[in-house]
C-alpha atoms as an extended CHARMM CRD file, in Angstrom:
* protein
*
       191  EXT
         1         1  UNK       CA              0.0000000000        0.0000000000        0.0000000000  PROA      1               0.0000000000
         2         2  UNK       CA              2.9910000000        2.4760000000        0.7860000000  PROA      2               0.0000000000
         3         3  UNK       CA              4.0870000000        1.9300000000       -2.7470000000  PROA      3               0.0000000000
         4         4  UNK       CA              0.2690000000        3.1450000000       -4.1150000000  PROA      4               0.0000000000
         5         5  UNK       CA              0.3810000000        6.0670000000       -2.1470000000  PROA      5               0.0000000000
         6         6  UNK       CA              3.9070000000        7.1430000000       -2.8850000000  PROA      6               0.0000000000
         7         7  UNK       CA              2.6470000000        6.8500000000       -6.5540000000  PROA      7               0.0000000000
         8         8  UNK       CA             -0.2040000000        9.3760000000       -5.7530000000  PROA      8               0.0000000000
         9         9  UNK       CA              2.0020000000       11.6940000000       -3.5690000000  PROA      9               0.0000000000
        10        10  UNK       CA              4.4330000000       11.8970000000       -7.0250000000  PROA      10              0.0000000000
        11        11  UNK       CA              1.5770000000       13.0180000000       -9.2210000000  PROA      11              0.0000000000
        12        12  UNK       CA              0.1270000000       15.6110000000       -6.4110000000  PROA      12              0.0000000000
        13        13  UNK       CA              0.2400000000       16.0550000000       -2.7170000000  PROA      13              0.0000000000
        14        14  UNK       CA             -2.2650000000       13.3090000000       -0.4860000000  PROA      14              0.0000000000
        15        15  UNK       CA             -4.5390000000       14.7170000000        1.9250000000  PROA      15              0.0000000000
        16        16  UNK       CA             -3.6510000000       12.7180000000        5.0030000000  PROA      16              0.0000000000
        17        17  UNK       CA             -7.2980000000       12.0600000000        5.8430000000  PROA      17              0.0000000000
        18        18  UNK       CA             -7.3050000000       10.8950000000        2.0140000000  PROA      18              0.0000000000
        19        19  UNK       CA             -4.4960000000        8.3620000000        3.0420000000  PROA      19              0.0000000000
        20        20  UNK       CA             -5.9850000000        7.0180000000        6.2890000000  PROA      20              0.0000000000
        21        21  UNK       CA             -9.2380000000        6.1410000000        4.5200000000  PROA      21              0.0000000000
        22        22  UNK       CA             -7.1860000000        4.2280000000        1.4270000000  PROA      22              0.0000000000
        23        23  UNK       CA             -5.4010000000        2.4920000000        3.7020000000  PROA      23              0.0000000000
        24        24  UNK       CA             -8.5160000000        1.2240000000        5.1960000000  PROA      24              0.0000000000
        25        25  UNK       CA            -10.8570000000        0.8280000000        2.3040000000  PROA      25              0.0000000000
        26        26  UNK       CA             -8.6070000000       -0.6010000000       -0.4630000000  PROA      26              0.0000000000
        27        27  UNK       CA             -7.9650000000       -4.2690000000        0.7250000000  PROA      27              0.0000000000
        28        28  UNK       CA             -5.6100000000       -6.5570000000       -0.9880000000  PROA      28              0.0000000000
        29        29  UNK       CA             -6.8730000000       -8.5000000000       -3.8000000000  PROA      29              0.0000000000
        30        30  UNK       CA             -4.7940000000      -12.0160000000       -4.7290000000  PROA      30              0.0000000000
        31        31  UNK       CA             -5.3550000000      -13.2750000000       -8.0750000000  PROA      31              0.0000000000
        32        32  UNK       CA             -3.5230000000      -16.9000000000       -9.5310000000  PROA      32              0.0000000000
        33        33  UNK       CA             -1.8780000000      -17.0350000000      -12.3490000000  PROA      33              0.0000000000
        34        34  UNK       CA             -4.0790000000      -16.8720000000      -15.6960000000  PROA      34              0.0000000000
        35        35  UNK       CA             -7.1330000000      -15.5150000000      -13.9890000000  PROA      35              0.0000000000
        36        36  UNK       CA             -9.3810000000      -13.4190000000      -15.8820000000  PROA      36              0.0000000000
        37        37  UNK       CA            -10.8370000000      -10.5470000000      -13.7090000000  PROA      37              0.0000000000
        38        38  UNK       CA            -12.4620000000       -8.8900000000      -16.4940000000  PROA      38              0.0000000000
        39        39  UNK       CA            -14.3720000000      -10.9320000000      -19.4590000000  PROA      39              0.0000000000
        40        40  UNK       CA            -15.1600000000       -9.1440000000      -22.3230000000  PROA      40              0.0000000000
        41        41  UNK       CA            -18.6920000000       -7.7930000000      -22.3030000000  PROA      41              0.0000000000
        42        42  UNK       CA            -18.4630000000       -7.3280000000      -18.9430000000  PROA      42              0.0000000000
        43        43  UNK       CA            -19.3380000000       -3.6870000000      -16.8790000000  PROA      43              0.0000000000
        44        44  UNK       CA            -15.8870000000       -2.4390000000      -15.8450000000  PROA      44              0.0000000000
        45        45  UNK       CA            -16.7650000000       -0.4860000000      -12.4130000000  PROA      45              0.0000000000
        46        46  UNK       CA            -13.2680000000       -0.4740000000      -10.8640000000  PROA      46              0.0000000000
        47        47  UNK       CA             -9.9180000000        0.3580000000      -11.6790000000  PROA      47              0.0000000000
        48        48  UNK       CA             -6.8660000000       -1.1920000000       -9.7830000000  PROA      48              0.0000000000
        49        49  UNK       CA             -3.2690000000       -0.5080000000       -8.6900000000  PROA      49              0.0000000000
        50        50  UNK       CA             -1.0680000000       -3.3550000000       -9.1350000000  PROA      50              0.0000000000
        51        51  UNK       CA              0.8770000000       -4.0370000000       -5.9240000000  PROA      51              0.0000000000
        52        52  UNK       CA              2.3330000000       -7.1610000000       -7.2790000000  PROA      52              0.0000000000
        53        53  UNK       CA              2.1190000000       -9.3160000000      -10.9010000000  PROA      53              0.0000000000
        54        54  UNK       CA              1.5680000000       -8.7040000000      -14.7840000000  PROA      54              0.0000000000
        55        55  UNK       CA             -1.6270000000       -8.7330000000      -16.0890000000  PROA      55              0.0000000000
        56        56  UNK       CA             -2.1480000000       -8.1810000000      -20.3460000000  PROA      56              0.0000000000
        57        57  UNK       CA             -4.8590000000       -6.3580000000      -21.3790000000  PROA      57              0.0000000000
        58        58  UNK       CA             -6.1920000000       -7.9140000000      -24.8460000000  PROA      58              0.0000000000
        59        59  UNK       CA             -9.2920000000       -8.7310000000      -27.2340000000  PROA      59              0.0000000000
        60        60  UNK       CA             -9.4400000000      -11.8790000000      -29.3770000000  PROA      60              0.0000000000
        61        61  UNK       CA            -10.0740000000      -11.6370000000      -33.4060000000  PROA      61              0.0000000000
        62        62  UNK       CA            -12.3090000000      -13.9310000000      -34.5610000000  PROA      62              0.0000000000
        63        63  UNK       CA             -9.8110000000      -16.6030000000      -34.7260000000  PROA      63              0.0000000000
        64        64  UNK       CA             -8.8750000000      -16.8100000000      -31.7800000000  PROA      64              0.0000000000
        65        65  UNK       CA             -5.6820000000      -14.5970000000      -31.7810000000  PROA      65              0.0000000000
        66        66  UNK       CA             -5.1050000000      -12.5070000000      -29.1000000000  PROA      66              0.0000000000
        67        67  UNK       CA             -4.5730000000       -8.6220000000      -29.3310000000  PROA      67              0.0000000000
        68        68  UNK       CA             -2.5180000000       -7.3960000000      -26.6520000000  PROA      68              0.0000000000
        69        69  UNK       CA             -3.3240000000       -3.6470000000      -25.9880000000  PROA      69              0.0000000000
        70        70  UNK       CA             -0.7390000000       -2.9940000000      -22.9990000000  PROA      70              0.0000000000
        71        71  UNK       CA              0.9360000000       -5.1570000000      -20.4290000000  PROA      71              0.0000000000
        72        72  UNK       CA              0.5620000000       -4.0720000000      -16.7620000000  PROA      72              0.0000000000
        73        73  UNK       CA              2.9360000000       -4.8190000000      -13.8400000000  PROA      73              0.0000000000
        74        74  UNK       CA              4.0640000000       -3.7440000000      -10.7000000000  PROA      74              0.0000000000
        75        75  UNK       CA              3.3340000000        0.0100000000       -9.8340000000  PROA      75              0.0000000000
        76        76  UNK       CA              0.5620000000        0.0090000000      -12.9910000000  PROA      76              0.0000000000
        77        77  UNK       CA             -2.8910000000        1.0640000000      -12.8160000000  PROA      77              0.0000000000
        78        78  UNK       CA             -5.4900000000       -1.4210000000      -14.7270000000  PROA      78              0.0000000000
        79        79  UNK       CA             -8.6410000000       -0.9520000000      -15.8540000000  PROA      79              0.0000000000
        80        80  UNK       CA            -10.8510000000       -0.8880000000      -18.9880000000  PROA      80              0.0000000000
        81        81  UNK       CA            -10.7860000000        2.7570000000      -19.3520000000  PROA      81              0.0000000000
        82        82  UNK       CA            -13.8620000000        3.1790000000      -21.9170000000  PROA      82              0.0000000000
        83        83  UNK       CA            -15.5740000000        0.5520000000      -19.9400000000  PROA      83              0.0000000000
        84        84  UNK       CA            -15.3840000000        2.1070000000      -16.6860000000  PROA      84              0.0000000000
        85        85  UNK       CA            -16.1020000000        5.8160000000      -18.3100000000  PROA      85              0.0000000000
        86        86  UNK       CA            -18.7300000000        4.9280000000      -20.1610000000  PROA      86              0.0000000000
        87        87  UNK       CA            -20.1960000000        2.0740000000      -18.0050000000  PROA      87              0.0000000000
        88        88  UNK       CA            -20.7480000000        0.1050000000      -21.6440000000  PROA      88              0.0000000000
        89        89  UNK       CA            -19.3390000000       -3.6130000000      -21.6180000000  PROA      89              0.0000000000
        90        90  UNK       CA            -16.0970000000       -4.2200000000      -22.1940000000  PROA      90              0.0000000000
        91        91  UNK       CA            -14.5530000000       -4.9700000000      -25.4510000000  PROA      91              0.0000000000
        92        92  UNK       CA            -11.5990000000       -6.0550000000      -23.6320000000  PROA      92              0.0000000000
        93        93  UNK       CA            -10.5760000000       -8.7460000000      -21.6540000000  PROA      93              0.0000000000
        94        94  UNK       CA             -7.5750000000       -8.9560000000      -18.7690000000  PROA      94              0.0000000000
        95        95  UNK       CA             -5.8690000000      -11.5470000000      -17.3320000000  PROA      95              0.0000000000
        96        96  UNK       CA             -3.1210000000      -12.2240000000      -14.5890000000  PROA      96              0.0000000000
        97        97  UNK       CA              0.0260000000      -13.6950000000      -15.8450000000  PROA      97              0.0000000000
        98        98  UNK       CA              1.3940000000      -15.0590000000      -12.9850000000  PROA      98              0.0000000000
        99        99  UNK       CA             -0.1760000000      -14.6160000000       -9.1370000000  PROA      99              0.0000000000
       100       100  UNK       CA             -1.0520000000      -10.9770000000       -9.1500000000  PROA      100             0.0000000000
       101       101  UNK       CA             -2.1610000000       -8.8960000000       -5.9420000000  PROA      101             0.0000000000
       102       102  UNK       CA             -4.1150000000       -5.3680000000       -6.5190000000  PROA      102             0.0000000000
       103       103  UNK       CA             -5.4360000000       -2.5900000000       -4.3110000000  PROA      103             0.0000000000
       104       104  UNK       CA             -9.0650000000       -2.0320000000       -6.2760000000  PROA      104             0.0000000000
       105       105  UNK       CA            -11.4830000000        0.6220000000       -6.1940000000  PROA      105             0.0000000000
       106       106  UNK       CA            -15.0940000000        0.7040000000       -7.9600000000  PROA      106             0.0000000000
       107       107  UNK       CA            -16.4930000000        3.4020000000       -9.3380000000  PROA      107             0.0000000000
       108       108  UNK       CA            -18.9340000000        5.1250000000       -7.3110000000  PROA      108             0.0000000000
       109       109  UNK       CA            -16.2470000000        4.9910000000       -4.2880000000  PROA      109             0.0000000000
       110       110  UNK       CA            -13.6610000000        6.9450000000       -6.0920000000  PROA      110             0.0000000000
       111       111  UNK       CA            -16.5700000000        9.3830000000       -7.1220000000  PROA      111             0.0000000000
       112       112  UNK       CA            -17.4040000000        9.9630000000       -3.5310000000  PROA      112             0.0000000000
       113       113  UNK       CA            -13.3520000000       10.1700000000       -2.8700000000  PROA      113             0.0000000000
       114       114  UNK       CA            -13.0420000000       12.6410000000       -5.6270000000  PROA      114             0.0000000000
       115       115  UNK       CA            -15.7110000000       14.7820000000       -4.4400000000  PROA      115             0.0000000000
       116       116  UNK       CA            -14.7740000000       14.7870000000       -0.6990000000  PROA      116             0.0000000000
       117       117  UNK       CA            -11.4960000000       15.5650000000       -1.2990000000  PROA      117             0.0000000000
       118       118  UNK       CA            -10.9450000000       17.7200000000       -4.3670000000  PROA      118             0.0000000000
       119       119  UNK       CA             -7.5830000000       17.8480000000       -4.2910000000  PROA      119             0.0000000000
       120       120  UNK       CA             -7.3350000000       14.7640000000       -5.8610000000  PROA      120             0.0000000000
       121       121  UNK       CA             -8.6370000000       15.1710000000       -8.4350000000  PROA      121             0.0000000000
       122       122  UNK       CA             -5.4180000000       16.4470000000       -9.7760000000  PROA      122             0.0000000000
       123       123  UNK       CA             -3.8750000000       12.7660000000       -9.0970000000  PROA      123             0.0000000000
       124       124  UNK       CA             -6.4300000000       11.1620000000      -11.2360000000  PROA      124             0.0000000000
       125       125  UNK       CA             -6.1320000000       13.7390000000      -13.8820000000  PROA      125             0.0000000000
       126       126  UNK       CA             -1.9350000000       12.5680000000      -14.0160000000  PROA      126             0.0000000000
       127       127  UNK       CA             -2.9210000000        9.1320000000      -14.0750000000  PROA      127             0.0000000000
       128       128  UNK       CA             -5.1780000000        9.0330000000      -16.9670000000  PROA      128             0.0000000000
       129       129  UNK       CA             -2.7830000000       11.8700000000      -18.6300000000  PROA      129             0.0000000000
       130       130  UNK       CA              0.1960000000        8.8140000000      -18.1120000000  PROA      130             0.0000000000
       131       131  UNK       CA             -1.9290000000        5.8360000000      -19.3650000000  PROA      131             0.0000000000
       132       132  UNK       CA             -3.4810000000        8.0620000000      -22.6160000000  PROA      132             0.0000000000
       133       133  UNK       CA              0.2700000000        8.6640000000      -23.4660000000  PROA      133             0.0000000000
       134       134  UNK       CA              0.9100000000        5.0920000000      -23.1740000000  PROA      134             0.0000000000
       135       135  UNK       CA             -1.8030000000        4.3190000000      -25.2200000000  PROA      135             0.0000000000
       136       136  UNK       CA             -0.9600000000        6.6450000000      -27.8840000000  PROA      136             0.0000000000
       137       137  UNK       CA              2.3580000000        5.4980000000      -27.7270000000  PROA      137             0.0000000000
       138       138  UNK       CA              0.9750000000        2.1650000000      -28.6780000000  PROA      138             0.0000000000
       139       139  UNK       CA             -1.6150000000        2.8390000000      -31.7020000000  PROA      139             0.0000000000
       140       140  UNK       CA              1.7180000000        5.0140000000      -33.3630000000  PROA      140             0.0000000000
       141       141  UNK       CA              3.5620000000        1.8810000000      -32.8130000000  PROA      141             0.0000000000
       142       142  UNK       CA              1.1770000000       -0.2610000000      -34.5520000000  PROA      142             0.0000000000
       143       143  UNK       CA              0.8680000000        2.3260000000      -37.7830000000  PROA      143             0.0000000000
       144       144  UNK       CA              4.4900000000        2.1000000000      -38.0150000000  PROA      144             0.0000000000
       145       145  UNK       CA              6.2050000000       -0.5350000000      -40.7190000000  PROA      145             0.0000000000
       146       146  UNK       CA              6.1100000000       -4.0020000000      -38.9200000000  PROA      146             0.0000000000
       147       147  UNK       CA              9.9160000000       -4.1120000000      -39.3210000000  PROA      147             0.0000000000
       148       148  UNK       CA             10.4140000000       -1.1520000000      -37.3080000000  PROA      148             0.0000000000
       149       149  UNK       CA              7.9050000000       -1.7660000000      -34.5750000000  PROA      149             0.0000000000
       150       150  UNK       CA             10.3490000000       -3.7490000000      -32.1540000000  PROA      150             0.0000000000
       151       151  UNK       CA             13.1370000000       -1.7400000000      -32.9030000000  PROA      151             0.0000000000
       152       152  UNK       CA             10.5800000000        1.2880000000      -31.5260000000  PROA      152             0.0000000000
       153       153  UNK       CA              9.4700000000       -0.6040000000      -28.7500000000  PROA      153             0.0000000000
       154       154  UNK       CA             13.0280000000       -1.7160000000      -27.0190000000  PROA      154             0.0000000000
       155       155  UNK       CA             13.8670000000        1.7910000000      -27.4410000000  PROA      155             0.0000000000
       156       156  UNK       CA             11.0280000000        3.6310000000      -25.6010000000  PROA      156             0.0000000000
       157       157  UNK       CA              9.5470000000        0.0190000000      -23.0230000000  PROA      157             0.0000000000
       158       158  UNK       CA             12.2210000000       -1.7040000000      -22.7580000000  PROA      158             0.0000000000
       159       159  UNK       CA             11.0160000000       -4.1900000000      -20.2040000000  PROA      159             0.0000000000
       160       160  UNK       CA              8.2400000000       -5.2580000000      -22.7280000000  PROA      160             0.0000000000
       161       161  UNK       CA             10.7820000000       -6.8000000000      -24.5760000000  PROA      161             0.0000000000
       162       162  UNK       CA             13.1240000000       -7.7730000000      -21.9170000000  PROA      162             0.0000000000
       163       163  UNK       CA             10.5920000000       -8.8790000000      -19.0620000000  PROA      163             0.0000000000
       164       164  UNK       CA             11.0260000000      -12.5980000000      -19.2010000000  PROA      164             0.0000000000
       165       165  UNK       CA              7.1960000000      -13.3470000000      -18.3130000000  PROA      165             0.0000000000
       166       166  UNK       CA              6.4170000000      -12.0570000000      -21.1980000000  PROA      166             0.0000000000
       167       167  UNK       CA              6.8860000000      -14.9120000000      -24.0630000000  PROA      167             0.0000000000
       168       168  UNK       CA              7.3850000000      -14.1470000000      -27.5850000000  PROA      168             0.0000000000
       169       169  UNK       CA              3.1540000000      -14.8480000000      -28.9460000000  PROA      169             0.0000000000
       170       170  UNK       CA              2.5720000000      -12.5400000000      -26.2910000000  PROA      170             0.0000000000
       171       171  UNK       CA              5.0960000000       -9.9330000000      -27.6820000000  PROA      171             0.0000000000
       172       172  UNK       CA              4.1190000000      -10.7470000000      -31.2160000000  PROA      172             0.0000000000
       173       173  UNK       CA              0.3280000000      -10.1360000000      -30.1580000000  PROA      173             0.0000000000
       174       174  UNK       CA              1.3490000000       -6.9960000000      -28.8150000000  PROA      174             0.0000000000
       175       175  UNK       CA              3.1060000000       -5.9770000000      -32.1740000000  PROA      175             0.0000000000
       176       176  UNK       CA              0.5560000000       -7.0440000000      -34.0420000000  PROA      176             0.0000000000
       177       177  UNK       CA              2.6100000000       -9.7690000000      -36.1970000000  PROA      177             0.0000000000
       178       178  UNK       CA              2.9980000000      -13.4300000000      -36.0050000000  PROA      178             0.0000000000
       179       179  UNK       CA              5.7020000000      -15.1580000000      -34.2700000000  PROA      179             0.0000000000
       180       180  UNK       CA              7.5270000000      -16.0430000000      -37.0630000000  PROA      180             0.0000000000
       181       181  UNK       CA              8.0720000000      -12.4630000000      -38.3410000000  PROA      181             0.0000000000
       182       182  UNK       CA              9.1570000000      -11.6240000000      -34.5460000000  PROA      182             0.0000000000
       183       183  UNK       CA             11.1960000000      -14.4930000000      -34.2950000000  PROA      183             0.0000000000
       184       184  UNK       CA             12.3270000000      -13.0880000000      -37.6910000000  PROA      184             0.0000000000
       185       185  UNK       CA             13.5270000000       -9.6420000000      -36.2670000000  PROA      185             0.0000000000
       186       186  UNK       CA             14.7700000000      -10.8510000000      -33.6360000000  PROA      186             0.0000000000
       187       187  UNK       CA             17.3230000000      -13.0280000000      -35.2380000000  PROA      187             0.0000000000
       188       188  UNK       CA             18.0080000000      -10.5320000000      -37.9360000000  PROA      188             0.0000000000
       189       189  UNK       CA             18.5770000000       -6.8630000000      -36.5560000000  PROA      189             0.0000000000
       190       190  UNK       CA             16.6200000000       -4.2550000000      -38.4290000000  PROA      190             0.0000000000
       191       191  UNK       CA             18.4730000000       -1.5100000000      -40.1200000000  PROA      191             0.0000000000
């Protein structure tokens, strides 16, 4: 929990009072490995701070194929964003990776949060300012030439490509190519 609210305090001050009642109302939440705690189609009410794990955000093309929008670990915050704005299902599904252990908080609590303490406000404003980028970050990545999208991707995540619990369909998913053309780059630098 001191590692959530060291987050918060970097994006914008905590009201104390706003502390003492996190600490209090956001239990612990353990998850096994390859547990999906949000099906597509699904309402997504909450968002969550990941305290410990990876989870992958993804939706599956008619074939089966996973589309991985954004891996989260450690220090992340998770969520189906439209979902949980719009309170319309989910396209989206996520999933733990390995044993994963989050601090959640639905909706209507971090409404009442929000208005009681204003000030933070300003901290959820940051957040969703850091995960748009990220997002962005990804769709330019997948307009980009496929040969140039890992090069792009060790260069500004790093630890996407380097995190071994994430395997190489995973990475290719994420890419948007097929594991041969990854395997492909990754054998044969690009230029």
């Amino acid at each position: 929990m001191e590692a959530l609210l060291k987050l918060l305090d970097s994006f914008h001050p905590v009201d104390p009072q706003l502390q003492i009642h996190l600490l209090h109302h956001l239990p612990k939440e353990v998850h096994r490995a390859n547990k999906t705690i949000l099906h597509e189609g699904d309402v997504c009410d909450w968002i969550a701070y990941v305290e410990q794990g990876l989870l992958k955000i993804y939706y599956e093309l008619e074939d089966g194929t996973e589309r991985i929008i954004w891996f989260q670990k450690e220090g992340d915050v998770i969520g189906s964003m439209k979902s949980y704005f719009s309170g319309l299902p989910s396209k989206l599904t996520i999933r733990t990776m390995e044993e994963t252990h989050l601090r959640k908080i639905h909706k209507k609590d971090l409404e009442a949060l929000l208005e009681k303490f204003p000030s933070f406000n300003i901290n959820a404003r940051r957040i969703t300012e850091h995960y748009y980028s990220r997002n962005e970050d990804h769709v330019i990545l997948l307009a980009m030439p496929p040969k140039e999208r890992l090069k792009k991707l060790e260069a500004e995540y790093p630890w996407i490509v380097n995190d071994p619990r994430i395997k190489d369909y995973m990475l290719a998913g994420y890419l948007g190519i097929d594991n041969s053309t990854l395997s492909k780059y990754r054998n044969k630098p690009v230029v």
